[in-house]
N, C-alpha and C positions, 0 to 999 in steps of 0.2 A: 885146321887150327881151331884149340876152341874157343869162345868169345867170353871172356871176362862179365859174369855181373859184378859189379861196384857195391860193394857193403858200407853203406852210412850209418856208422852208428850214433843215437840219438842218447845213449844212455846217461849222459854226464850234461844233458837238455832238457830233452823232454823227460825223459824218467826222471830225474831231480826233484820234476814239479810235480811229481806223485807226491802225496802231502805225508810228512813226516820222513821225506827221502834226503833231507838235506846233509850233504857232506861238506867237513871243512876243505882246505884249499890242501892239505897233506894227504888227505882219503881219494882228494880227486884226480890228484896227479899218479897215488899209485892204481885208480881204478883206469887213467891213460895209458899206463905202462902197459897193465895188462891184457887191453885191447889193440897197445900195438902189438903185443907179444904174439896174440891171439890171430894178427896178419889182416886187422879192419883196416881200410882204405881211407876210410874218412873219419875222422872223428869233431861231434859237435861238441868243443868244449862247455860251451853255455851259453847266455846272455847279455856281454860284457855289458850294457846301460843298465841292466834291472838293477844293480848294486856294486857299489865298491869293493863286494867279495868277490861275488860274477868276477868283475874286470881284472882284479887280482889273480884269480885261480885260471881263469884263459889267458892271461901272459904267463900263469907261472907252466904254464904245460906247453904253449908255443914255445917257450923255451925249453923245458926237460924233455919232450919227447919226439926223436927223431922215427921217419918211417912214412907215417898215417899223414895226411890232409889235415890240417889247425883249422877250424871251421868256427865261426860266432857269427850268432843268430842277430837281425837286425831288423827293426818296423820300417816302413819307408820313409822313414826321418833323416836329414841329413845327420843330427847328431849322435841317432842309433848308428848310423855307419860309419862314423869317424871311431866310435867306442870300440866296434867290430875290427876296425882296423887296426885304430893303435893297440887292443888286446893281442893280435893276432901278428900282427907284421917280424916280426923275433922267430918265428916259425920259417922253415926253409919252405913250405907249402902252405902257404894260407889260403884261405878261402871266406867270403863274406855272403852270408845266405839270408836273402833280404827276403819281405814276404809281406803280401798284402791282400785282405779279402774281397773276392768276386763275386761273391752270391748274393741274389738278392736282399737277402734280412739279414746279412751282415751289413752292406750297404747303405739300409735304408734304416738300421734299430742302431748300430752301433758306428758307424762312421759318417753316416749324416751326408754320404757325397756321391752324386749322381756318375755314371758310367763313365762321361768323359771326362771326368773329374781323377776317378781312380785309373783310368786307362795314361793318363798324364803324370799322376806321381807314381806309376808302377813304371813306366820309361826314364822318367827321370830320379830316380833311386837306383834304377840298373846302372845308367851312367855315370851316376855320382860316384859308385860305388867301384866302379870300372878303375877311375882315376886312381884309387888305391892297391888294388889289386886285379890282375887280370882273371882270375878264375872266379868267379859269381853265380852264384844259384840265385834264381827267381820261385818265388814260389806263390800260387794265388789262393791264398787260403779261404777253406770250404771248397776246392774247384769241382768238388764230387756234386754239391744241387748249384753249383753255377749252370747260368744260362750258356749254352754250348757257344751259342754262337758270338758271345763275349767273350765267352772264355779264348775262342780258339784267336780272335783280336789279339788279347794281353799275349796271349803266347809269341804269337807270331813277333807283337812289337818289341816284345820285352829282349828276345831274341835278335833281333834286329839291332836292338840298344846295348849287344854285348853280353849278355845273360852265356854260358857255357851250358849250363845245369837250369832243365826247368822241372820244377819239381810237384807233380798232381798230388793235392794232400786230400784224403778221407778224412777230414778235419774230427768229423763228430762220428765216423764208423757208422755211416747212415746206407751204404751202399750192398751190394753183394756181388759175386764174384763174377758173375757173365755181366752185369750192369758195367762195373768197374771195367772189367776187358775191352769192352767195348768201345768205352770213354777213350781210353789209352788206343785204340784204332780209330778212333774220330779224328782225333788229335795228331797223328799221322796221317790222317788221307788229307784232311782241312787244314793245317799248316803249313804253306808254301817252304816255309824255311824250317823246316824242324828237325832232319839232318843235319843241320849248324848247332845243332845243343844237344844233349844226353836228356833222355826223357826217366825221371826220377819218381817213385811211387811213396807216400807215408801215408799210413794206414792204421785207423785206429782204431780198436775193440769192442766198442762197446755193443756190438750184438756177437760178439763172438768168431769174428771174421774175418780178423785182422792177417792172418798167416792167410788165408784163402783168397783174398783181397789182391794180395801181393805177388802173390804166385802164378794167377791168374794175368798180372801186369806185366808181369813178367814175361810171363807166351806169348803175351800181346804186343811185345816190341820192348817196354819199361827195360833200361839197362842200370840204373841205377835205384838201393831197395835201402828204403828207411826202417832201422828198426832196434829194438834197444835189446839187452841182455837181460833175460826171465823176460821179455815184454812189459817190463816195468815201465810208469807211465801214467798220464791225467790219466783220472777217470778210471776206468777198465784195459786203458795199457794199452801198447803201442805193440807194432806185429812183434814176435819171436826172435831175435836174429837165430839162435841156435835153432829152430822149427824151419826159416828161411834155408840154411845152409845146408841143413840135413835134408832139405826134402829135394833140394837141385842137384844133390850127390846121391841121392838114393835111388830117386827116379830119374835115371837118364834115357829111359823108353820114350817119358813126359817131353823132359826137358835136353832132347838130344846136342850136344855140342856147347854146352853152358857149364860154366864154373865158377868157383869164388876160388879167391887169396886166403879162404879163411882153414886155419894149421888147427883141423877139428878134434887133435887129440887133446889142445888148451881151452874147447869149452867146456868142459866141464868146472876145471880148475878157477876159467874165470864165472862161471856162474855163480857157484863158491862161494867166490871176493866181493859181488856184487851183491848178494844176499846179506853175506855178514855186517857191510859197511853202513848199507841200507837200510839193515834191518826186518828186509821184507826174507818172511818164509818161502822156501818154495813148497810148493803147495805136492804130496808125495806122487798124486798122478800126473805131474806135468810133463808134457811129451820131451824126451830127450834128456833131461835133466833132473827130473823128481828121482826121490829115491824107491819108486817104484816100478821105474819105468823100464826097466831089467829084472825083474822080480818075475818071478811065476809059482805061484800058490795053487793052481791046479795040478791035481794028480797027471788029468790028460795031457796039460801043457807040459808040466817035469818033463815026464817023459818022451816027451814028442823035442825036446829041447837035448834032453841026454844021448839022444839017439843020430839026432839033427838040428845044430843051431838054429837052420835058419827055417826050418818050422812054424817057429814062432818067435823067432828075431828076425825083424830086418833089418837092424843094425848092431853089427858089434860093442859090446861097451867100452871098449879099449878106445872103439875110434873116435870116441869123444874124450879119452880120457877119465874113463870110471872105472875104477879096477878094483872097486868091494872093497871091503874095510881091513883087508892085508896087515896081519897082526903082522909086528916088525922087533919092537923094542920093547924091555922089561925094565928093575926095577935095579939091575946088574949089568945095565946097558952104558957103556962109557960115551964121552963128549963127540971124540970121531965118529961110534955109529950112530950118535943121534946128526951132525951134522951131514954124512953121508947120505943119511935118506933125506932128508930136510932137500937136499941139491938133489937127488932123485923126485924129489915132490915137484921142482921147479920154482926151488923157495932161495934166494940167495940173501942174509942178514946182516945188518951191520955189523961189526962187533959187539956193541953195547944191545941191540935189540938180541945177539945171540947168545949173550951172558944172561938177559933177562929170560930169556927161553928156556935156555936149558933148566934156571934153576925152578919154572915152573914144570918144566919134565919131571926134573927128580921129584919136585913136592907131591906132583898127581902120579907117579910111580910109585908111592909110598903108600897110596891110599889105592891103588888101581892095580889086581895082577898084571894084568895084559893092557901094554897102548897101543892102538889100532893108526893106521895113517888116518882117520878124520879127526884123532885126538890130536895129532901131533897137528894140523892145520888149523887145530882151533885154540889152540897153544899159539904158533906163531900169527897166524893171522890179527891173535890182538896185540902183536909189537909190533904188526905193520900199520898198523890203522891208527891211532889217535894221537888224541892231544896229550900235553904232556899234563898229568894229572894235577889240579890241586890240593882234589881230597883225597887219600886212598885210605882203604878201610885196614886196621889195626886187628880190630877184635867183634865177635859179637858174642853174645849169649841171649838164649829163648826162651820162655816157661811158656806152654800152650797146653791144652789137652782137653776133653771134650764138654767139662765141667772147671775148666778156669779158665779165665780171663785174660788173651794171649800179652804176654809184653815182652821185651825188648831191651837188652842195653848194647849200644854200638858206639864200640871206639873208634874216632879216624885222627889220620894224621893231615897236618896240615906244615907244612914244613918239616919242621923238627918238632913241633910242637904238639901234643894229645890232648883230644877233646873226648869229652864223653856225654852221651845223652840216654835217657829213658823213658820209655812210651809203652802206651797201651794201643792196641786195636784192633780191628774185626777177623785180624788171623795172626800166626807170625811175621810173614810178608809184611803187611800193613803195619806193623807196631814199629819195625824195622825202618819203612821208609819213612814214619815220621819222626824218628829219632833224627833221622839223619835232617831232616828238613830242620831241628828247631837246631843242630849247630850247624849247620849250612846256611839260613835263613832263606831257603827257596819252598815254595807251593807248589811244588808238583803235581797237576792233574793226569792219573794215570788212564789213558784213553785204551792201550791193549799190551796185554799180557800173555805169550805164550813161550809153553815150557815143552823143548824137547830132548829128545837123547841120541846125542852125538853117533855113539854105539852100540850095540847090545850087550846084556850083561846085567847083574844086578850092581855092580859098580860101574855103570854109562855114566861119563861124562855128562852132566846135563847144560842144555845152553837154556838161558831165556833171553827170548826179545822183548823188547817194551816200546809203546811209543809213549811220550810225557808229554805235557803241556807246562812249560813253566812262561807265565808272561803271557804272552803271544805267538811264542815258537812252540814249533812241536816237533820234537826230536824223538828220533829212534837211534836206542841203545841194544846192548847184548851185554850180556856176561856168562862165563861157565865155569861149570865147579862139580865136582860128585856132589857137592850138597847143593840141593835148591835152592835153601832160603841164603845162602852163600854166593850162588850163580846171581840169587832174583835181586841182592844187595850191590853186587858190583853191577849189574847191569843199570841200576838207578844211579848209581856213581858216575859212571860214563857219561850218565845223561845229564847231570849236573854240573860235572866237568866241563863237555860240549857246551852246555850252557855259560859257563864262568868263562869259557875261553876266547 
């Protein structure tokens, strides 16, 4: 038989708190859907105490999404776990994953409390926490430069106090791959009770290690594997899950008699969802999922590929769910076949989000020979995603060129109502957004800007991302359009809106 690894995914967690990843509570129960879809085991909805949104969007997913483990994060605070709880208890599966640091210069710079100090509220946080829910993760954050033989103490007690799940975190990605292995076989030979809990791995990026990290804990006994969708995430990001999943399916020479629950022809799809919403690119060499990552530009590889896939694949792109940019619909395409592919895509709409679709199908059919299936996903994916607007853009006109002085007039609507503005500035782009800022009344700091195409062609669809600063928040947006400065206006809309909402 073969032995299940347990896929925890952290994306709607720890990748949240990648800055400018912030989703509302509508983005984040469809990016839940999609990772039950996608057959992850656990899912960390969030941080129910950080904020009354937190708290809001892990109830509102404990409720909507049957399948996956309801999982909220919690300090060893009584009132952190009661938040974890009441977010979470509505879930047919809940879980409460409490967590506290054991490292020395955690200890001594940031918590101020000596060994037996933290050995006492990491037992009694397990137990507190117990009372709530039976299923509990422990986790001793930093345990990668904790002192071993503390560390293997907490485990053991924490264990003892009821913990199910203990989970070794690479807090700062400070480790490497035999280092880490090794940890995770201490931790087994020096834990009298360690068979009484699933021994769980998170692992962070920042030397670039994070998938190796985990893979590694994995041979080494770790049954349980932390890690987010693109490894979005603090800092330098958190392991792979798509790199996880794909590397325990591919090499089973490595990893003999190991599998996941994870249905790998839907990550692609959710990679996708989790880019768009987020905002974050994927970057085009990223293993698995970039759009280069089935490409081959060499003559020698062409042909070593033409002759023999696996040459130079060794992985299908099907079996993730990539299947190239498959021209489907035109400009003479009726309602049924754009709905029939759309359910081929594994896109199901409501009504009203499928009236607004189509009639953005026709509008970029008008202007587009050929729509490609990443056109029609970037088409629906922005009726899946947001808020319900309160600016939306009417009209705009540009004068620019390389001898005057670019400006701007942008109509929006704001109810029933048309507003109009006019600006100057250091391109059309810019003249654009600060129209919009003086009848919005928002100060937009634009922190990044990037413009890509959807598909090939001289009429690609183009997307831009943005991330903003309005206030204190820093939001990432999108928008697409065959014109740029049309894509780079609604994407600053979005982000505004986000912001009003």
């Amino acid at each position: 038989m073969d032995e299940k690894i347990i896929i925890f995914d952290t994306t709607l967690r720890d990748g949240e708190q990648a800055p400018g990843a912030s989703l509302n509570e509508k983005e984040k129960i469809e990016v839940a859907q999609g990772l039950a879809n996608l057959g992850v085991d656990i899912i960390e909805a969030g941080f129910p105490i950080s904020s009354k949104g937190d708290f809001e969007a892990v109830r509102a997913i404990a409720k909507a999404i049957k399948g996956p483990v309801i999982c909220g994060l919690a300090r060893a605070i009584k009132k952190d776990i009661e938040a974890a709880a009441a977010a979470t208890k509505i879930a047919r599966r809940p879980r409460i994953h409490v967590f506290l640091a054991t490292s020395k210069i955690h200890m001594q710079y940031k918590l101020k409390k000596a060994e037996s100090e933290i050995l006492r509220l990491a037992v009694e946080s397990v137990k507190y926490a117990r009372k709530f829910c039976k299923d509990v993760e422990f986790s001793p954050e930093d345990a990668s430069r904790s002192e071993r033989a503390f560390l293997f103490q907490v485990v053991e007690a924490v264990i003892a106090a009821g913990a199910t799940t203990v989970n070794i975190p690479d807090t700062v990605g400070y480790t490497e791959p035999q280092e880490y292995g090794s940890l995770i076989q201490a931790i087994k030979n020096n834990v009298p009770n360690i068979e009484k809990a699933i021994i769980s791995v998170h692992c962070h990026n920042d030397l670039g290690l994070a998938t190796a990290n985990s893979l590694e804990a994995v041979k080494s006994g770790a049954r349980q594997v932390e890690c987010t969708i693109n490894g979005i995430g603090e800092r330098a990001g958190n392991a792979s899950l798509e790199e996880i999943v794909m590397a325990i399916d591919t090499r089973k020479d490595i990893f003999p008699g190991l599998t996941t629950g994870i249905k790998k022809n839907q990550i692609y799809k959710t990679s996708r969802l989790v880019s768009r919403l987020t905002g974050f690119a994927i970057a085009p060499n990223k293993a698995i999922v970039g759009t280069n990552a089935f490409r081959h530009e060499s003559g020698i590889h062409q042909d070593g590929v033409l002759k023999e896939r696996s040459t130079y694949e060794i992985i299908k792109p099907s079996d993730v769910g990539f299947h190239g940019t498959g021209l489907v619909l035109g400009k003479h395409s009726g309602r049924h076949a754009f709905i029939e592919r759309l359910k081929a895509l594994g896109f199901h709409l409501e009504k009203k989000q499928l009236e607004v679709a189509f009639e953005r199908f026709k509008q970029l059919a008008d202007r587009k020979k050929n729509i490609f299936d990443d056109d029609l996903m970037s088409i629906v994916e922005d009726q899946i995603r947001a808020v319900t607007p309160l600016w939306k853009l009417e009209s705009f006109e540009v004068n620019s060129g390389t001898k005057i002085s670019p400006k701007a007039i942008v109509r929006l609507k704001k109810k029933e109502k048309i507003l109009q503005a006019e600006s100057q500035g250091d391109g059309p782009v810019d003249a654009c957004f600060k129209a919009i800022d003086k009848m919005t009344g928002t100060r937009g700091e634009l922190l990044d800007y990037r413009l890509e195409a959807v598909t090939q062609g001289k009429d690609a669809l183009g997307e831009v991302n943005i991330k903003v600063k309005i206030k204190n928040q820093v939001i990432s947006a999108r928008g697409s359009s065959t014109d740029i400065i049309e894509a780079s206006l609604l994407a600053y809309l979005n982000a505004v809106n986000k912001h009003a909402a």
